[in-house]
N, C-alpha and C positions, 0 to 999 in steps of 0.2 A: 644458299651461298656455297662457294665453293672452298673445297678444303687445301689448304698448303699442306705440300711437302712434310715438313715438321708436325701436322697433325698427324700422319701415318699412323698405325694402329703399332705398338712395340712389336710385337709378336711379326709380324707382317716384315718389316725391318729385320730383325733376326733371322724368320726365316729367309728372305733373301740374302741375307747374306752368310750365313750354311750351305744355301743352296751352291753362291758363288765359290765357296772355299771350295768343297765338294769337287764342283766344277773343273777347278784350276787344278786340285788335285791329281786328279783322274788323267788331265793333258797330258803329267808329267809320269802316267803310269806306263805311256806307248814306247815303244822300243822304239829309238832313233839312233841314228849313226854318229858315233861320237868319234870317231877313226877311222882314218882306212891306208894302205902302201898299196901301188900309189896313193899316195893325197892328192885331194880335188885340187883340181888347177895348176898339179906342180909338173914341172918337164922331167922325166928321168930315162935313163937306158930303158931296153927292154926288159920289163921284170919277169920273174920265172913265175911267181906267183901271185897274189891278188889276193889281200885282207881286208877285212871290214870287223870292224868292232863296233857291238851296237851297248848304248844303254842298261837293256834289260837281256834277261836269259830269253832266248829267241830257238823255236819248234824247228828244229832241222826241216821235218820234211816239207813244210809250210814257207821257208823262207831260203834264199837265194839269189844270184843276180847274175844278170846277163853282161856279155861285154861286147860291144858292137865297135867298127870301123868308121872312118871318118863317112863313106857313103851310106851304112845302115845295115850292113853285111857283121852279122853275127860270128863272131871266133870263137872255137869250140875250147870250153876249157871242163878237166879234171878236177871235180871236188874234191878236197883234201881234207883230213879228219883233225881235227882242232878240238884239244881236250878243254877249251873254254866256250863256256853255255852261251857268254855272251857275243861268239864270235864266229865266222864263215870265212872258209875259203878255196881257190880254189887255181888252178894252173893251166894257161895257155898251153893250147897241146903241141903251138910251133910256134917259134921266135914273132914278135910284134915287130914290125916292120915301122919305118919312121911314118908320125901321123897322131892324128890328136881321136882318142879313143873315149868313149860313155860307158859307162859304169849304172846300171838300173836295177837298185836293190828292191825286194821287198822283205820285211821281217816283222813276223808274225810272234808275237811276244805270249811266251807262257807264262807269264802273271793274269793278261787280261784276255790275250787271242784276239786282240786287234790289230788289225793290219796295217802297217805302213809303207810305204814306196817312198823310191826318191831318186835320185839319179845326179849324178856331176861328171867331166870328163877330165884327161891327163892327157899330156902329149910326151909320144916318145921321140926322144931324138937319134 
């Protein structure tokens, strides 16, 4: 005969569900972007620089992001030294011109060295 659910073995139960804490745990170990000026989606002037604050303390040389133009044309920008672990940034090297701009991070987290991507855009006016 077959067995329900509720016969499960305890042990069996338990460890699945360790397993899952565990799990959920660990998601929230990645370094994700909790800020950034611009903010995703918002219209502002042409900014002089470009922040991102992530989550967790994040590997300089490991992590960074690119700033592209409304056709795919990359704009060169000057990283900037930011005394916070949890933070990158960095400076268009000529005014942004009116246009709606992508923001494509990755940030590679020294607690675990997992890497995350992610991307949003802003529009200047």
């Amino acid at each position: 005969m077959g067995s329900s659910r509720s016969d499960a073995h305890p042990f069996k139960r338990s460890l699945a569900l360790t397993v899952g804490l565990r799990s959920a745990g660990l998601a929230h170990a990645h370094a994700r972007l909790v800020s950034a000026d611009p903010a995703p989606n918002s219209t502002v002037s042409a900014p002089k620089q470009l922040e991102l604050h992530f989550s967790e303390s994040i590997a300089a040389k490991l992590s960074g992001f690119t700033l592209t133009d409304s056709h795919g044309k990359a704009i060169r920008c000057t990283p900037e030294a930011l005394k916070a672990a949890k933070a990158w940034a960095a400076a268009p090297t000529s005014t942004l011109e009116a246009g709606v701009y992508t923001v494509s991070w990755t940030a590679v987290s020294t607690d675990d060295g997992h890497k995350m991507t992610g991307s949003y855009h802003f529009t200047v006016k």
